[in-house]
RODO-2510 file (C-alpha; in nm, 4 decimals, decimal comma):
residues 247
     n   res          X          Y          Z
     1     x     0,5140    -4,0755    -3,0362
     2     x     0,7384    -4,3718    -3,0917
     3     x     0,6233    -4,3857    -3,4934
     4     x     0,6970    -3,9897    -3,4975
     5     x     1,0446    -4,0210    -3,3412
     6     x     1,0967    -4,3593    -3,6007
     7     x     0,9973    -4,1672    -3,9167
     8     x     1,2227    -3,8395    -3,7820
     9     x     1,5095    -4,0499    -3,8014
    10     x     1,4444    -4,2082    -4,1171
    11     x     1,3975    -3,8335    -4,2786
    12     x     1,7284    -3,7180    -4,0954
    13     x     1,9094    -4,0644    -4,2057
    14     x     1,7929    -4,0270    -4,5922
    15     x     1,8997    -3,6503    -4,5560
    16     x     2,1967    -3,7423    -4,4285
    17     x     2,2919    -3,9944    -4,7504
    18     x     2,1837    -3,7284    -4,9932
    19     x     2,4571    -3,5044    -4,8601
    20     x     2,7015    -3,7517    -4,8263
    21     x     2,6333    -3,8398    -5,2156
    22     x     2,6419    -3,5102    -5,3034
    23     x     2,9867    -3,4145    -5,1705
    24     x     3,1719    -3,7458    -5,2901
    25     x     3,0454    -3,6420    -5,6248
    26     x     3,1605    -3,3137    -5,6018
    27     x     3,4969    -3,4184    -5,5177
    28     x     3,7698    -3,5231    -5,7609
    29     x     3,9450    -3,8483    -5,7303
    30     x     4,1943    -3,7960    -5,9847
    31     x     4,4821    -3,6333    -5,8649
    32     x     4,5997    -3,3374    -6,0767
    33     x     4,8134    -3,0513    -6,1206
    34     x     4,8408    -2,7841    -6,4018
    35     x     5,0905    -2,6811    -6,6891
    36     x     5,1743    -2,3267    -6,7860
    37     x     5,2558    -2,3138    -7,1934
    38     x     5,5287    -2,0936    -7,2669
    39     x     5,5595    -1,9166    -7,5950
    40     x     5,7170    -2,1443    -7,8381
    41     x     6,0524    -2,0225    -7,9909
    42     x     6,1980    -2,0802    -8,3649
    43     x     6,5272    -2,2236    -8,4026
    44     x     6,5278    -2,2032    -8,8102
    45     x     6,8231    -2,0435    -9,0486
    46     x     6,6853    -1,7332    -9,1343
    47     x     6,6794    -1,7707    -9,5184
    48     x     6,3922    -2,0051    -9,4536
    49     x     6,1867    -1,7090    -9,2889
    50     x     5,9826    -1,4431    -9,5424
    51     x     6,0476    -1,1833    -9,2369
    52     x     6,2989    -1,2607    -8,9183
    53     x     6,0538    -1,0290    -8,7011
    54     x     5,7140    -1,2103    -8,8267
    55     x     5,5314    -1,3567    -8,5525
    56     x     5,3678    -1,7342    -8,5187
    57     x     5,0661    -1,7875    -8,3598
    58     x     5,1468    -2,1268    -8,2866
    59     x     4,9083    -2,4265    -8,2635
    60     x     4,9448    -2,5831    -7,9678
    61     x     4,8730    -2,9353    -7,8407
    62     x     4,9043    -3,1931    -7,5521
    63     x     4,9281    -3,5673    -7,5826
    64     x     4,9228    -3,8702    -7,3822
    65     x     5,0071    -4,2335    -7,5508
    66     x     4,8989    -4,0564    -7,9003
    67     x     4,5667    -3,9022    -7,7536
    68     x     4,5520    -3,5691    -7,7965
    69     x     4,4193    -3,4477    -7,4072
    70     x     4,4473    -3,0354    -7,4919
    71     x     4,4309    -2,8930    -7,8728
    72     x     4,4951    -2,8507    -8,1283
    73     x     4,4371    -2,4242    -8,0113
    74     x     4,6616    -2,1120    -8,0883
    75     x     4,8706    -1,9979    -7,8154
    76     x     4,6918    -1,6631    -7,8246
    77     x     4,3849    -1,8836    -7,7208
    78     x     4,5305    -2,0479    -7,4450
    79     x     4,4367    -1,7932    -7,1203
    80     x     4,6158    -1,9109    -6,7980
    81     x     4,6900    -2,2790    -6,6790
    82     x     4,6002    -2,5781    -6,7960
    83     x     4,4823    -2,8752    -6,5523
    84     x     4,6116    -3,2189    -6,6523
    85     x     4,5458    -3,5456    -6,4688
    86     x     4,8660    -3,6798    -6,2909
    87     x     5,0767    -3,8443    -6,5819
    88     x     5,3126    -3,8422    -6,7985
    89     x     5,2670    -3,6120    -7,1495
    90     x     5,4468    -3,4630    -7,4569
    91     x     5,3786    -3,0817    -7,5563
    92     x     5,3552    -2,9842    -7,9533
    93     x     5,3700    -2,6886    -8,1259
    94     x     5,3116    -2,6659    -8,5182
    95     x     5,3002    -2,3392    -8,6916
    96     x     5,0785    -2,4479    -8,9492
    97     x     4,9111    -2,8273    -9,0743
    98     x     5,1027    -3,0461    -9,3062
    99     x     4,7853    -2,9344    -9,5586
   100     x     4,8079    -2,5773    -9,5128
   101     x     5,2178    -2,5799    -9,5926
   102     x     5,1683    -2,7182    -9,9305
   103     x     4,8426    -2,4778   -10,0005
   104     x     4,8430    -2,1750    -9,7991
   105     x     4,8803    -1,8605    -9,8639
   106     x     4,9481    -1,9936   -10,1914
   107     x     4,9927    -2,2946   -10,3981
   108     x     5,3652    -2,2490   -10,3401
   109     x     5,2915    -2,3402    -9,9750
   110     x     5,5030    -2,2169    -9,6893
   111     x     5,7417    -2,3003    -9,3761
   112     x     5,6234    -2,5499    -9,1439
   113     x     5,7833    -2,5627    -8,7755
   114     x     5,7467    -2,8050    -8,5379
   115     x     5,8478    -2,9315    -8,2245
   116     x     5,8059    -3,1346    -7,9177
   117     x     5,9095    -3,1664    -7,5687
   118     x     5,8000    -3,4012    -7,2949
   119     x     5,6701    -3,3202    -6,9588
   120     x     5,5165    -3,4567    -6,6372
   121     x     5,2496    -3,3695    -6,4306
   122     x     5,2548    -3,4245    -6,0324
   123     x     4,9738    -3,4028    -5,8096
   124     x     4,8975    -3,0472    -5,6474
   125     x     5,2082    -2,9094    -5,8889
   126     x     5,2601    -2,7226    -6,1324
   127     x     5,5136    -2,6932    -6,4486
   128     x     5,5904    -2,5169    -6,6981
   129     x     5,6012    -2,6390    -7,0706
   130     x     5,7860    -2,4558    -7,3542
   131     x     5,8663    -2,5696    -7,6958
   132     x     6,1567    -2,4912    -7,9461
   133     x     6,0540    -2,5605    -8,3115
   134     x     6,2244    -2,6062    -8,6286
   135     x     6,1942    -2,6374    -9,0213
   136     x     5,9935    -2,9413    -9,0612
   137     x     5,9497    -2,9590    -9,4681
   138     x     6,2092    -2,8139    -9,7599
   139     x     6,2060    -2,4971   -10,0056
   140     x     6,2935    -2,4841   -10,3445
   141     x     6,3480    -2,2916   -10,5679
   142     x     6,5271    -2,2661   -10,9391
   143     x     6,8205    -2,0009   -10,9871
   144     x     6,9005    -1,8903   -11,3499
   145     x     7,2848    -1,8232   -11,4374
   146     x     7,3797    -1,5363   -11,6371
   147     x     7,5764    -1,7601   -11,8841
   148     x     7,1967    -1,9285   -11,9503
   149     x     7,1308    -1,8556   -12,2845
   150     x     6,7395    -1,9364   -12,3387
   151     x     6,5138    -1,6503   -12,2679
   152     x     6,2346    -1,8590   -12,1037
   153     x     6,2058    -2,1703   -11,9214
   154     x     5,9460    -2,3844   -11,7155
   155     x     6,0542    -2,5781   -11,4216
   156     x     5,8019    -2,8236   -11,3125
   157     x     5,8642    -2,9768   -10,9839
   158     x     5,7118    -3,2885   -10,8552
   159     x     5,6304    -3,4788   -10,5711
   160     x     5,3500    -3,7092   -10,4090
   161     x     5,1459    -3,6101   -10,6969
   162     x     5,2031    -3,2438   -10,6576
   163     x     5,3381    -3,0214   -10,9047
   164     x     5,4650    -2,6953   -10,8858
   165     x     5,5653    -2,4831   -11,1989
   166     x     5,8838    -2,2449   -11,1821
   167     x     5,8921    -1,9546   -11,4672
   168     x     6,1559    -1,7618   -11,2561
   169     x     6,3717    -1,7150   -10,9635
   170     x     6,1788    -1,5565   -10,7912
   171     x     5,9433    -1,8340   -10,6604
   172     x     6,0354    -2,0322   -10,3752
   173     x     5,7917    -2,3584   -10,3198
   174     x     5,7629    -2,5916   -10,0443
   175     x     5,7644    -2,9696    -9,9516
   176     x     5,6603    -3,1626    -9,7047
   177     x     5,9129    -3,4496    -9,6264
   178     x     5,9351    -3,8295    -9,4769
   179     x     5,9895    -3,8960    -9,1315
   180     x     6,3488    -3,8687    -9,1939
   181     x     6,3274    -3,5200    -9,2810
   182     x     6,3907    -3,6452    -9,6477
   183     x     6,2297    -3,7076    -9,9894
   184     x     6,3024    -3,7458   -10,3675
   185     x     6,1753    -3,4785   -10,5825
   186     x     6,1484    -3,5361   -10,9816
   187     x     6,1530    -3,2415   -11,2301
   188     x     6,1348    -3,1692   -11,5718
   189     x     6,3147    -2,8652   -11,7478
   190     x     6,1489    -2,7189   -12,0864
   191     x     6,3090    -2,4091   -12,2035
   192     x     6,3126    -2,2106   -12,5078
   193     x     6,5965    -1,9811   -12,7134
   194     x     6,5318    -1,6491   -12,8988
   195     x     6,4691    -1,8554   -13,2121
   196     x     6,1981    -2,0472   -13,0724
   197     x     6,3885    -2,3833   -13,0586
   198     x     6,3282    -2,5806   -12,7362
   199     x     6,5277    -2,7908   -12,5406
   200     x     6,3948    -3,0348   -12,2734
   201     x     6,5923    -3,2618   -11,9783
   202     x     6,4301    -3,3974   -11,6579
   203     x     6,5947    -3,5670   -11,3446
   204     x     6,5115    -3,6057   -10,9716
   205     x     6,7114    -3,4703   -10,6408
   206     x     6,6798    -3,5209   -10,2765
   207     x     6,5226    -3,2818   -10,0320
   208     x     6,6158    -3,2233    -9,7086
   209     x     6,4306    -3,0535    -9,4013
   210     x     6,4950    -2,6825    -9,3378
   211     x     6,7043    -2,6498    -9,6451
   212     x     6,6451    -2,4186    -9,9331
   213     x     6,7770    -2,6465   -10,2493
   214     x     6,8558    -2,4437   -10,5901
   215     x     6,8192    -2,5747   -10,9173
   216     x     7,0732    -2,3967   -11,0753
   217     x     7,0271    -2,3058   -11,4575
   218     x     7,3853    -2,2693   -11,6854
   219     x     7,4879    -2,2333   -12,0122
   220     x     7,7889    -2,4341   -12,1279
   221     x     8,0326    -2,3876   -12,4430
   222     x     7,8434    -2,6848   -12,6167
   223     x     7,5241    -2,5051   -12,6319
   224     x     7,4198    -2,7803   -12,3660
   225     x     7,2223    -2,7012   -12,0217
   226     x     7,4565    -2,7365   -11,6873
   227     x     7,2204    -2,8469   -11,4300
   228     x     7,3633    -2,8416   -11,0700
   229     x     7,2140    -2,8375   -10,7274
   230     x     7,3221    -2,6557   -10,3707
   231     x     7,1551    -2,7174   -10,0654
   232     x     7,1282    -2,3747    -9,7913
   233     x     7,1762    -2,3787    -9,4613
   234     x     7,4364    -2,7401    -9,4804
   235     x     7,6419    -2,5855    -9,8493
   236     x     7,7079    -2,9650    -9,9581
   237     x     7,7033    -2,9422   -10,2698
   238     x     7,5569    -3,2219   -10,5543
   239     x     7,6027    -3,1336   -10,9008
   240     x     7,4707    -3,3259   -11,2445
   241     x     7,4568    -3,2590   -11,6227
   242     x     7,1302    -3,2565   -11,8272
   243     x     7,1633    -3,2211   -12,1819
   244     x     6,8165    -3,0477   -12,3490
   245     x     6,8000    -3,2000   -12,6701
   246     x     6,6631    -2,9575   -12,9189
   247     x     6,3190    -3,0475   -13,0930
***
């Protein structure tokens, strides 16, 4: 009797462990609490927009010391709340990839809007994130005066080893940009009269996040190209000459 009641104790001991093991590891240490992603907005001019009513599926993300914890996912993905660890963390919202605004839908590229906006996460709480997001690269685009006298003309516009070519003013390209929401765009103008006699001049200008800047193509009294430049959405003008020499 004495072994029976020894080895009944040992079972009921060993049983008792197991379920003591079992429910630690079902429980979770690390405090938490959950954030509820709002739908990003657009604060952009609206000459940077192909449509004012077109909708962005955003891609959404959530970092912590530059490690992305959540993302990148489309809003429309994201179903409910998201649990975080207690912490500190920045929200992100990009309507498309650097890549994908110099490539997509065409070669021409498109907007890019991004933005950012901190947030912390409490134990057993909840918040809720929401992001405003602006023009994050520039458009250009090359305007042709009436007073310009050659009938055809190719604008090629370049920068970080990309080149876009302008035939008219129709096309609007875009760049991506530095840091500091600028870069330095080089170009080279080739354009040709009725008589077949072409004239060619090349410069450079600055670009400047979430404005349009025109390359603006006039005739002047010597027979010479007036080159100037305006920047949308800030109107400060910078203006240059270009003579085309004739070939």
């Amino acid at each position: 009797m004495m072994k029976g009641t020894i080895y009944s104790k040992v079972i009921v001991l060993l049983a008792a462990m197991m379920l003591t093991i079992s429910c630690l590891g079902d429980f979770d240490y690390e405090a938490r609490g959950w954030l509820q992603v709002g739908k990003p907005d657009t604060d952009t001019p609206a000459m940077s927009r192909a449509a004012d009513d077109e909708e962005i599926d955003y891609l959404v993300s959530v970092v912590q010391n530059s490690d992305i914890i959540v993302g990148p996912v489309r809003f429309s993905a994201i179903s409910g709340q998201i649990s975080l660890a207690a912490g500190d963390y920045t929200l992100m919202a990009e309507s498309c990839t650097q890549r994908e605004a110099e490539s997509e839908p065409t070669l021409f590229g498109q907007p890019r809007y991004t933005g950012s906006k901190p947030f912390s996460i409490e134990p057993g709480k909840g918040t809720t994130g929401k992001v405003t997001c602006t023009m994050a690269n520039a458009a250009f685009k090359v305007v042709k005066d009436a007073s310009f006298h050659y009938t055809s003309f190719t604008v090629s516009a370049t920068l970080n080893g990309r080149t876009l070519d302008f035939t008219d003013d129709s096309q609007m390209g875009y760049f991506n940009v530095g840091e500091d929401g600028t870069a330095t765009l080089a170009y080279t103008v080739v354009a040709t009269d009725a008589e077949g006699n072409e004239g060619r001049g090349s410069g450079s200008i600055a670009l400047k996040a979430r404005n349009l800047s025109r390359l603006h193509l006039k005739g002047s009294q010597l027979g010479s190209i007036d080159i100037s430049v305006t920047y949308d959405d800030t109107f400060t003008p910078y203006v240059t000459e270009i003579i085309l020499k004739e070939e």
